[in-house]
N, C-alpha and C positions, 0 to 999 in steps of 0.2 A: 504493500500500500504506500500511496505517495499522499501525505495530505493536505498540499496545495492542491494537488489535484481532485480531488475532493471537495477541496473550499471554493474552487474554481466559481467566479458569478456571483458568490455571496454573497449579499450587500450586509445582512445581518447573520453574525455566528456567535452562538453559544455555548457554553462548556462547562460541565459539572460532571460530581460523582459521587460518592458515596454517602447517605448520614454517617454521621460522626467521623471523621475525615481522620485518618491516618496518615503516615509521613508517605507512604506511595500516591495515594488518593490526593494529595495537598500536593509531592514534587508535581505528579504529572501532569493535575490540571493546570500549575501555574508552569513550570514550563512549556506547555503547549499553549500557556496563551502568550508567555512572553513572545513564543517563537511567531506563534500568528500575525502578530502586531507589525511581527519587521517583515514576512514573507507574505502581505495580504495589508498593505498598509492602508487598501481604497476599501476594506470592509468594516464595520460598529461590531465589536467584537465583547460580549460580559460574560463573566464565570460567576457561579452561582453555587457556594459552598457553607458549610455550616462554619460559623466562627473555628478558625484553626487552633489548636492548642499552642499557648506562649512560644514553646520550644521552637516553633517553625517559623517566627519573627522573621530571619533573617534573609528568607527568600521576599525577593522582591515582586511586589504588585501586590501584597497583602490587602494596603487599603482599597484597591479599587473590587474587593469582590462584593459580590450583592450577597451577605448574609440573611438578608430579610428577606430575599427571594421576590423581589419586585424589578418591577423591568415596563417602558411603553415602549416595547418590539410587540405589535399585534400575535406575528408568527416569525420565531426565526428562519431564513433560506434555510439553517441548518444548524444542526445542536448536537454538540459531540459528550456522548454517555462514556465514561472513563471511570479502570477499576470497579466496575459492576454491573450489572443486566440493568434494566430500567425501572425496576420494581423498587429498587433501595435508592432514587433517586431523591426520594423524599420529598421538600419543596418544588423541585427544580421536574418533575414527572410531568407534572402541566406542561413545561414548554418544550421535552421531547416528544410528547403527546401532537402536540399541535403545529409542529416544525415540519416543512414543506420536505425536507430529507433526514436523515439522518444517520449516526455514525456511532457504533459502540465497539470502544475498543479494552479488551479484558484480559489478563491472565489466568482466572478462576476458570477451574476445570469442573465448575457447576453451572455457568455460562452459556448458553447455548445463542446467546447471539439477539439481541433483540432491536438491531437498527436495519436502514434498508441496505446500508454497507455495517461488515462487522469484521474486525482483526482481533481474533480469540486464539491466541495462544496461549496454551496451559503451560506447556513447559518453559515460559520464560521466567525470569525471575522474578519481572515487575510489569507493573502497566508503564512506570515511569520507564524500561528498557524499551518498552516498545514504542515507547514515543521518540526515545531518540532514533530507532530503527526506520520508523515513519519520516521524519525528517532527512528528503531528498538532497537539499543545499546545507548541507554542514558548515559552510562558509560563515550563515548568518547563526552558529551558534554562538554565545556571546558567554564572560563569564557568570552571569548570571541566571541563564538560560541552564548553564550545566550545572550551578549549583542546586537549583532545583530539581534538577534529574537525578542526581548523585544523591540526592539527599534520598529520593524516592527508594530511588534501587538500596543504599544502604537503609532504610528501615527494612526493607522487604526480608532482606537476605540477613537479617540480624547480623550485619555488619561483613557479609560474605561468609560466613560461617553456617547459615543452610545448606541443604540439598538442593534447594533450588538456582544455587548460583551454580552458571557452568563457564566452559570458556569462555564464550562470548560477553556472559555480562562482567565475567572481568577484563576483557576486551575495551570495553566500552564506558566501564570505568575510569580503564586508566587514561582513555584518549578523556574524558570529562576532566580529569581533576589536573588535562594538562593546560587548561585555561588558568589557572594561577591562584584559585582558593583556598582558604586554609582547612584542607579536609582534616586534619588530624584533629584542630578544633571543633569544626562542624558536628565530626563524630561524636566528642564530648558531649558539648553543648544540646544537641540532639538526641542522642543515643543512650550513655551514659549517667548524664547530670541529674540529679532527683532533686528536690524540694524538701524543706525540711519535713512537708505534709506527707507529701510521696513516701518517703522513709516511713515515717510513723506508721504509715498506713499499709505500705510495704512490709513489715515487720511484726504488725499486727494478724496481715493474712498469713504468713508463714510459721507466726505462734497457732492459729488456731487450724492449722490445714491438718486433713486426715489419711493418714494411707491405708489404701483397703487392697480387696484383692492379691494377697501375702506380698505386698510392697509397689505391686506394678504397678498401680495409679495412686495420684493424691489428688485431693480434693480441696478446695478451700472455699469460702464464701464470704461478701461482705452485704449487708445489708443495708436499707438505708438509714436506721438509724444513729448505724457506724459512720454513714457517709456523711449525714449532719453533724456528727458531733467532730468527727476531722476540717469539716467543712471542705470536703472535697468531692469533687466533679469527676465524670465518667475518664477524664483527661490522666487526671492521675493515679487512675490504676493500671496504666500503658507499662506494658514489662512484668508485673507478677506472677502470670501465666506460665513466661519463660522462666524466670524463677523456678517456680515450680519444677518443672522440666526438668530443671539439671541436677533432682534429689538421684544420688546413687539409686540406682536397680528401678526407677520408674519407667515404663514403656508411653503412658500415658497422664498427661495433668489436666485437670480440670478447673477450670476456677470461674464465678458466676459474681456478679452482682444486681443486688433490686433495682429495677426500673420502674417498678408498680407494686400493686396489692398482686400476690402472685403471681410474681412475674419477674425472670432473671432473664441479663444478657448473661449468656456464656461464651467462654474461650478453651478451645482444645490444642493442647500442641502434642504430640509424637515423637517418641525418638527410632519411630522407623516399622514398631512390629503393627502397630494400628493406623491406617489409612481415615485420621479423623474427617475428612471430606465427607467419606460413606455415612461415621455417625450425625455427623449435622446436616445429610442431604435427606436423611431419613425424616428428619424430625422438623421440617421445614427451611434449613440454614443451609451451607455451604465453604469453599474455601481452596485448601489445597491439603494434598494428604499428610502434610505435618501439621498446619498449621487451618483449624476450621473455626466459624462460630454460628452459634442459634440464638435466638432468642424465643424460651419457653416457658409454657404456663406450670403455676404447680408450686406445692411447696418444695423448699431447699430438697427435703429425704425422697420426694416422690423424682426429684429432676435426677438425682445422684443413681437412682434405683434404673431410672427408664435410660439412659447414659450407659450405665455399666454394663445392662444385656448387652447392648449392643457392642461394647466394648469386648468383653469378654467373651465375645461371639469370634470375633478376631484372633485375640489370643492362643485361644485352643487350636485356632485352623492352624498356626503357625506354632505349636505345638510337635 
């Protein structure tokens, strides 16, 4: 895919992607719109994303996103769905809805494609790789442009250290971070750095998480009257998951927080024997096979109970 050639005639283009934006979801919308801006300069181009988390400040064009999700584009020429199908659009679903073409471009191997053009590849590492892949004129990438891609691909890849990273995205790594930015900080600042809250809160899930299953999975949960009383936002439970993850002899971690009256996000990571995709495609969610989430109804011991069939469905196969 070439996506100038795509944006080709555009007078209006739009770009969003996921609720609650992630460091992929936040590089690749704002790299692709930095990059549009300078290869399509005769088109009204707005991204349309949920307030980004502090951490991702330092990609440029922050302030010009429409967090409120308002816009007087009747209908965009064309609205490009990035890092997830159209259903998780949230706000922004109305105007791929009503957009004269459109364009959905994915990594998630739960994806099945929901634009009238779609570049869904599962086995890449990031939606943020594949925007730089999509960009035909490399010429007009700029440093700014690769810091938001770099930033993409290193969340994705927990810093290149998944499975998901192969050659090529460290290929395309190294050509990004040869524009002149300080990646080893970005990594920090991004990746790394926790909040004092973060911590507390961080340290709280891993006092009360449980291992069941004779050690293979753990389990943790925060609820929300834990979340009010840290005074902390869905933002800062970003990394507990993986945490989790790297207990000795766990195959599988689970970790959930209240959204509602009965009602958890959860996050699944893998270290390889459980293909947590399957358990979150099952249960209405999705992702990739280390790395999946759902959001379901139920209390904490019923979610942990309906989670672990299927987990443990797994195990035994690879037994």
């Amino acid at each position: 895919m070439n996506i100038c050639e795509e944006a080709k005639g555009a007078e209006t283009i739009g770009i969003s992607g996921h609720v609650r934006p992630d460091g992929d979801c936040v590089g690749s919308a704002m790299g692709l719109y930095l990059y549009l801006k300078k290869a399509c300069p005769e088109s009204r181009m707005q991204v349309f994303l949920e307030k980004p988390a502090e951490i991702f400040s330092s990609i440029a064009g922050l302030d010009e996103i429409h967090a409120d999700f308002s816009t007087d584009v009747e209908a965009f020429d064309l609205f490009i769905a990035l890092d997830t199908s159209k259903e998780r659009l949230g706000g922004a679903e109305k105007y791929f809805d009503e957009a004269k073409k459109t364009v959905n471009i994915d990594h998630h191997i739960s994806n099945k494609g929901s634009g009238d053009v779609n570049y869904i590849m599962p086995k890449a590492s990031s939606t943020s790789e594949l925007i730089y892949n999509v960009i035909e004129d490399k010429a007009l990438i700029d440093e700014e442009i690769a810091k938001a891609l770099y930033i993409g691909m290193m969340h994705d890849t927990g810093v290149f250290q998944y499975s998901n990273t192969s050659p090529d995205t460290l290929k395309a790594a190294a050509e990004l971070i040869s524009y002149g930015f300080d990646f080893s900080r970005l990594i920090d600042e991004t990746f790394y750095e926790k909040t004092y809250i973060q911590n507390q809160i961080l340290g709280r899930a891993l006092l009360e998480s449980i291992l069941f299953m004779d050690g293979r999975c753990v389990v943790s949960m925060v609820d929300k009257k834990t979340m009010d009383f840290y005074r902390a936002v869905p933002a800062d439970l970003e990394g507990i998951v993986n945490q989790l993850r790297n207990t000795r002899g766990v195959e599988c971690a689970i970790f959930m927080y209240q959204t509602n009256v009965l009602e958890y996000k959860v996050s699944l990571r893998s270290n390889g024997k459980v293909d947590v995709a399957k358990v979150a495609e099952f249960f209405g969610g999705g992702g990739h096979v280390r790395a999946a989430g759902v959001t379901m109804p139920g209390t904490f011991h019923d979610i942990v109970n309906n989670l672990s069939g299927r987990i443990a469905e797994q195990l035994r196969e690879k037994e």
